[in-house]
Backbone as CSV, one residue per row, in Angstrom:
resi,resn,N_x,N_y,N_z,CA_x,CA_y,CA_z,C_x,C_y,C_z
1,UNK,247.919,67.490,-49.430,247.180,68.463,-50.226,247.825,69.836,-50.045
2,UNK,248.072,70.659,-51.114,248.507,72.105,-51.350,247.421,73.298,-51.303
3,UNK,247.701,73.837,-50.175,246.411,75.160,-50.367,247.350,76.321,-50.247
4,UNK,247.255,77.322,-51.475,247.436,78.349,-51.315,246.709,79.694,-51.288
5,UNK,247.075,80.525,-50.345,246.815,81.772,-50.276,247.408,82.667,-50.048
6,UNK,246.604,84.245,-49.914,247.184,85.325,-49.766,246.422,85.735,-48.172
7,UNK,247.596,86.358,-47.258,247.193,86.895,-45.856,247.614,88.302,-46.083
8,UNK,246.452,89.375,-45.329,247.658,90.158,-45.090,247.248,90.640,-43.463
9,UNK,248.269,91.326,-43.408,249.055,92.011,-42.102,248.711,92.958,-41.616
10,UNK,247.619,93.553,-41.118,246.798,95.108,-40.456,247.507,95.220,-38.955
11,UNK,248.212,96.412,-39.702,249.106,96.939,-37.877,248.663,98.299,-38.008
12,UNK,248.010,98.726,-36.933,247.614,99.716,-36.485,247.708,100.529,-35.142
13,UNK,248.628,101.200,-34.575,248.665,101.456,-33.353,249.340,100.204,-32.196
14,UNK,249.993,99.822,-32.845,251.116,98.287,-32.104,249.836,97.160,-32.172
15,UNK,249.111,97.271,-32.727,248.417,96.129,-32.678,248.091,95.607,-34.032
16,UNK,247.623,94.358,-34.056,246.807,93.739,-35.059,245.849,92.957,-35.275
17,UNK,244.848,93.604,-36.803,243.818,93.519,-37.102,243.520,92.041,-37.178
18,UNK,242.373,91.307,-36.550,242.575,89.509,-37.198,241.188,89.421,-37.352
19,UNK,240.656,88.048,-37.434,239.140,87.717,-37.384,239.236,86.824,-36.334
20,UNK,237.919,86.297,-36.128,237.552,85.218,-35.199,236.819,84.431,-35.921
21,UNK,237.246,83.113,-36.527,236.366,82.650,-37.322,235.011,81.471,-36.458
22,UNK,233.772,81.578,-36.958,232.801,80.770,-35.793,233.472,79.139,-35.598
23,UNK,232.933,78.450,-34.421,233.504,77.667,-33.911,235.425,77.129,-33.784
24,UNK,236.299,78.387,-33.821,237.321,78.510,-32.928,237.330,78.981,-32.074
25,UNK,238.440,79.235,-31.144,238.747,80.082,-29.787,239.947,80.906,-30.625
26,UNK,240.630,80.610,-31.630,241.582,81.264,-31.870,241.432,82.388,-33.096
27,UNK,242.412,83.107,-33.490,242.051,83.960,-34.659,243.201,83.833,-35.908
28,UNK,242.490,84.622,-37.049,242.990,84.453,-38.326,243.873,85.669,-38.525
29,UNK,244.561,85.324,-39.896,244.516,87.175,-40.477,243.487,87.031,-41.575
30,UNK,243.243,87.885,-41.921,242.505,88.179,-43.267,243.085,87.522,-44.288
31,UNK,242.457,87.081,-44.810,242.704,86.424,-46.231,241.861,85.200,-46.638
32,UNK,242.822,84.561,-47.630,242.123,82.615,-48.216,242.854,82.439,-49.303
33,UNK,242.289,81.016,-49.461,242.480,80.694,-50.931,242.705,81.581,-52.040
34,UNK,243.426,81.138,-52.699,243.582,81.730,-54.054,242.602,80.935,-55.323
35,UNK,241.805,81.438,-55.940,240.745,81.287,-56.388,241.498,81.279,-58.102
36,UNK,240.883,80.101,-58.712,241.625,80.242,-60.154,241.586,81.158,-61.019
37,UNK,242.698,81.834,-61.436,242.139,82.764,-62.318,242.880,84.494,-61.536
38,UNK,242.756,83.912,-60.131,243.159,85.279,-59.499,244.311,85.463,-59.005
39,UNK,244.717,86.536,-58.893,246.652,86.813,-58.525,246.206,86.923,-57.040
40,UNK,247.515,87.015,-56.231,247.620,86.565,-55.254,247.186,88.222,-54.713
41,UNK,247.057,89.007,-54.806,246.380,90.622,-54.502,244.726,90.913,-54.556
42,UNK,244.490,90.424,-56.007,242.823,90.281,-56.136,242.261,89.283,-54.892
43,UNK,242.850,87.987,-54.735,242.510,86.804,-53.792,242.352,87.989,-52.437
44,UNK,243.264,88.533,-51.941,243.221,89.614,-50.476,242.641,90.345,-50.723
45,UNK,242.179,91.003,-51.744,240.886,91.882,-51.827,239.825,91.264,-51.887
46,UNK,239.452,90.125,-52.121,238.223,89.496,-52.097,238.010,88.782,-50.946
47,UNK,238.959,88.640,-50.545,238.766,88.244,-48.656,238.130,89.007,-47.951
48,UNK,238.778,89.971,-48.112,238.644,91.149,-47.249,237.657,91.679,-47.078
49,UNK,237.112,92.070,-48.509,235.580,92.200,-48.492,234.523,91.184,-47.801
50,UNK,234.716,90.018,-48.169,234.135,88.787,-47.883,234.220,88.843,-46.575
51,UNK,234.805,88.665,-45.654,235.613,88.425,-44.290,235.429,89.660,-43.639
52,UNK,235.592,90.955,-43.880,235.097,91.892,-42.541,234.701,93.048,-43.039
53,UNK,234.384,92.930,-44.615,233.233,93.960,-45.124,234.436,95.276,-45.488
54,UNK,235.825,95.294,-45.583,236.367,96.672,-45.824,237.435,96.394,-47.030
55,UNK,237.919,97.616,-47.872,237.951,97.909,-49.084,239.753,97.615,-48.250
56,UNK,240.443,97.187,-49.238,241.789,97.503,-48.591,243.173,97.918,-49.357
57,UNK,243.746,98.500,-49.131,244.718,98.879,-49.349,246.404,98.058,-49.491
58,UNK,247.026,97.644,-50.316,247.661,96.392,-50.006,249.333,96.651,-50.021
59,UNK,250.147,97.060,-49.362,251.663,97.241,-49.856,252.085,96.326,-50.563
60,UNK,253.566,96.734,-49.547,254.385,95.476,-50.301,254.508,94.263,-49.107
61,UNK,254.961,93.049,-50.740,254.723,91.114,-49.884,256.010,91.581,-49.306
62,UNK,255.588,91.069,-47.922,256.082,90.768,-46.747,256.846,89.662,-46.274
63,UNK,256.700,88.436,-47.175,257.190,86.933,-46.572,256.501,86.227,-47.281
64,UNK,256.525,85.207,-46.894,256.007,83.638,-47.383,256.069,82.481,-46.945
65,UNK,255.768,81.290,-46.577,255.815,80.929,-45.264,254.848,79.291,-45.938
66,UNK,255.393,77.812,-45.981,254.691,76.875,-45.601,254.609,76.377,-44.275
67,UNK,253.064,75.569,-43.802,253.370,75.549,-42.365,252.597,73.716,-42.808
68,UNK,252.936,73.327,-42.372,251.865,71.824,-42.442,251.263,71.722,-41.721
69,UNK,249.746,71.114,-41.416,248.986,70.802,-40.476,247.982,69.830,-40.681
70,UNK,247.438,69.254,-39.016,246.619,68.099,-40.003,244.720,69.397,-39.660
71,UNK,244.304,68.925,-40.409,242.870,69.093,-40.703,242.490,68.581,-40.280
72,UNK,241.396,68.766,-39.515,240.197,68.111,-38.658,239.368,67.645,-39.325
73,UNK,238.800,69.234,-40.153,237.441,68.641,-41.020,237.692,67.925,-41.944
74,UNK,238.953,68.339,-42.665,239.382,67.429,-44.025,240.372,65.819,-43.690
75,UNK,240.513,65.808,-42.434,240.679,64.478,-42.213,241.857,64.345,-43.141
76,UNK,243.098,65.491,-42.726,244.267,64.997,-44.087,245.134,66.109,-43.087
77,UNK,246.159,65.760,-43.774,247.607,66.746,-43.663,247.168,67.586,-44.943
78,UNK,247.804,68.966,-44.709,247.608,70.036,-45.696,249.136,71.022,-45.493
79,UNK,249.214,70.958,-46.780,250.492,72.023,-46.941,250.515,73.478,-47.274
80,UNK,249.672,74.616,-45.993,249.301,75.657,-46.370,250.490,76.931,-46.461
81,UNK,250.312,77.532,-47.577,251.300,78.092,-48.523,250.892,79.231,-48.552
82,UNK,251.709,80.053,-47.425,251.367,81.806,-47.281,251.844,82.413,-48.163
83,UNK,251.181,83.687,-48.986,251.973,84.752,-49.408,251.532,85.671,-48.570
84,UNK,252.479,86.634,-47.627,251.647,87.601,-46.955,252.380,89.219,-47.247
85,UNK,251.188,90.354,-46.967,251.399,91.345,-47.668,251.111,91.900,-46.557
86,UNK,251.346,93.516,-46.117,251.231,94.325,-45.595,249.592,95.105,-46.399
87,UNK,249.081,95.548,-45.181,247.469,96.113,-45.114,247.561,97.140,-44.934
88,UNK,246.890,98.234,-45.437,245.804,99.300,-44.544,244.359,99.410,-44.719
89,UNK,243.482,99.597,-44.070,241.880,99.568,-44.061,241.490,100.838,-44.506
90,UNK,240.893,100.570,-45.892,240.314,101.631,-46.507,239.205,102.185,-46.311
91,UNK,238.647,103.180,-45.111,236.967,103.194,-44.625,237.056,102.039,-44.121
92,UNK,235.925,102.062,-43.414,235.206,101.344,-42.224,234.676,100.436,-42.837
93,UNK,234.245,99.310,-41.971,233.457,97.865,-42.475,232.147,98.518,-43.190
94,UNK,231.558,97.453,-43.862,229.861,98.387,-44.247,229.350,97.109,-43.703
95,UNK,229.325,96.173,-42.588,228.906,95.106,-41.733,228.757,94.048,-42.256
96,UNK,229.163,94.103,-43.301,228.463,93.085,-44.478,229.285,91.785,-44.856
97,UNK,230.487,92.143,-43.735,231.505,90.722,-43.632,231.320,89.570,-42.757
98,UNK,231.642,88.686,-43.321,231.131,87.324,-42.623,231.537,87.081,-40.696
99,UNK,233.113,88.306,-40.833,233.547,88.226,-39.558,233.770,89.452,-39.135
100,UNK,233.828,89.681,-37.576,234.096,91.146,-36.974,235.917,90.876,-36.996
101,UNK,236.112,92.524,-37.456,237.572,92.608,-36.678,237.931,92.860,-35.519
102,UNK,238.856,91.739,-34.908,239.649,92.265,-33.718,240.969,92.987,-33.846
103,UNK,241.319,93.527,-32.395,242.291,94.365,-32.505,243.502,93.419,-31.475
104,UNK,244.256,92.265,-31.667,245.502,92.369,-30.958,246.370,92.504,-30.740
105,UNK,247.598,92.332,-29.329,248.558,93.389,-29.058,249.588,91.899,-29.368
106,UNK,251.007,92.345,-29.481,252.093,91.255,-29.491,252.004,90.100,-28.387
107,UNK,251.443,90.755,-27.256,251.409,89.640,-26.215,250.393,88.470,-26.196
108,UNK,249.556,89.024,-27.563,248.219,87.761,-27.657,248.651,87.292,-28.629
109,UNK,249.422,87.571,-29.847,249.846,86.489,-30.697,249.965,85.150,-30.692
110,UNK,250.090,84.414,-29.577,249.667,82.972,-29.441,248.439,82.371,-29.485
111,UNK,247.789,83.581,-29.614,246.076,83.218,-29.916,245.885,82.868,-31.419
112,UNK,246.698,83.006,-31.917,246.985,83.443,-33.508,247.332,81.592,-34.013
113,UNK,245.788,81.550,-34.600,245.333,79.994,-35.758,247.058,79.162,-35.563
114,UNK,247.599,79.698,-36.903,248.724,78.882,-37.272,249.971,79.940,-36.941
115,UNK,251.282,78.868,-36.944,252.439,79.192,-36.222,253.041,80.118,-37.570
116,UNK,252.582,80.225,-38.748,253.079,81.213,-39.972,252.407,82.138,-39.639
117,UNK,251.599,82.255,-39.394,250.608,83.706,-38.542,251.329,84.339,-37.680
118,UNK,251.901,83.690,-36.400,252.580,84.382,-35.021,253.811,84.586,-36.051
119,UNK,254.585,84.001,-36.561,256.070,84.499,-37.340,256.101,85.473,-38.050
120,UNK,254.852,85.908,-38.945,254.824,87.270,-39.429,254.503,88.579,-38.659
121,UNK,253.626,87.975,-37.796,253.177,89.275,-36.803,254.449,89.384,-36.120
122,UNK,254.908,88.495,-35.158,256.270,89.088,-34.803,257.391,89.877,-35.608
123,UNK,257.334,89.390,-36.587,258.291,89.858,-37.503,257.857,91.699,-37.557
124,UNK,256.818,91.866,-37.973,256.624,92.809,-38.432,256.148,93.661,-37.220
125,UNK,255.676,93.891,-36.155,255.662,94.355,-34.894,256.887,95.018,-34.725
126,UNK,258.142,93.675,-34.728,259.718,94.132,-34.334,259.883,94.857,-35.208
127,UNK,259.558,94.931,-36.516,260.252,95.813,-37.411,259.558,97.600,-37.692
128,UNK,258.367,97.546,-36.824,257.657,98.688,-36.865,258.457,99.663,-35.725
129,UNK,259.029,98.919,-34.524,259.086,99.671,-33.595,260.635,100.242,-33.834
């Protein structure tokens, strides 16, 4: 199965912005699915909102990235299909997102869901400094 979406990338002060989604230990970036009908920019703005309640700001795509994995809940292999973009947080949450943001540093990136997740954050960490 093919799932695509849009992630993006919140670096702020050497760190980065993620979620904690309920019942993991690990974290996300912002984003999801791409929803029919929507470009891969609208999809990260509607995350975003959805996911930690803030308005966002979106540069430029950053990478792109398939990673395969099997699914637990869906009981399948899935072929998830990053487009990822560079962030900034427009104003503050208004609480009203499904998840809180965390703030981590390069050295927690292994906390980080999927292995297309840690490859962009590294990427872009190295390329900030």
């Amino acid at each position: 199965k093919k799932r695509v979406g849009s992630y993006g990338v919140i670096i702020e002060n050497e760190r980065v912005g993620v979620v904690k989604a309920q019942g993991y230990d690990t974290y996300f970036l912002t984003g999801g699915g791409i929803d029919a009908g929507e470009t891969e920019t609208e999809s990260l703005r509607r995350e975003a909102r959805e996911e930690i309640g803030c308005e966002i700001e979106i540069g430029e795509k950053i990478g792109e990235a398939i990673e395969y994995f099997y699914s637990n809940g869906e009981k399948r292999y899935v072929a998830k299909e990053c487009r990822f973009y560079r962030v900034n947080l427009v104003g503050k949450s208004d609480g009203k997102g499904k998840h809180e943001l965390f703030w981590i540093t390069e050295n927690e990136r292994d906390k980080l869901h999927h292995e297309c997740y840690r490859w962009i954050v590294a990427r872009e960490l190295n390329t900030k400094n």
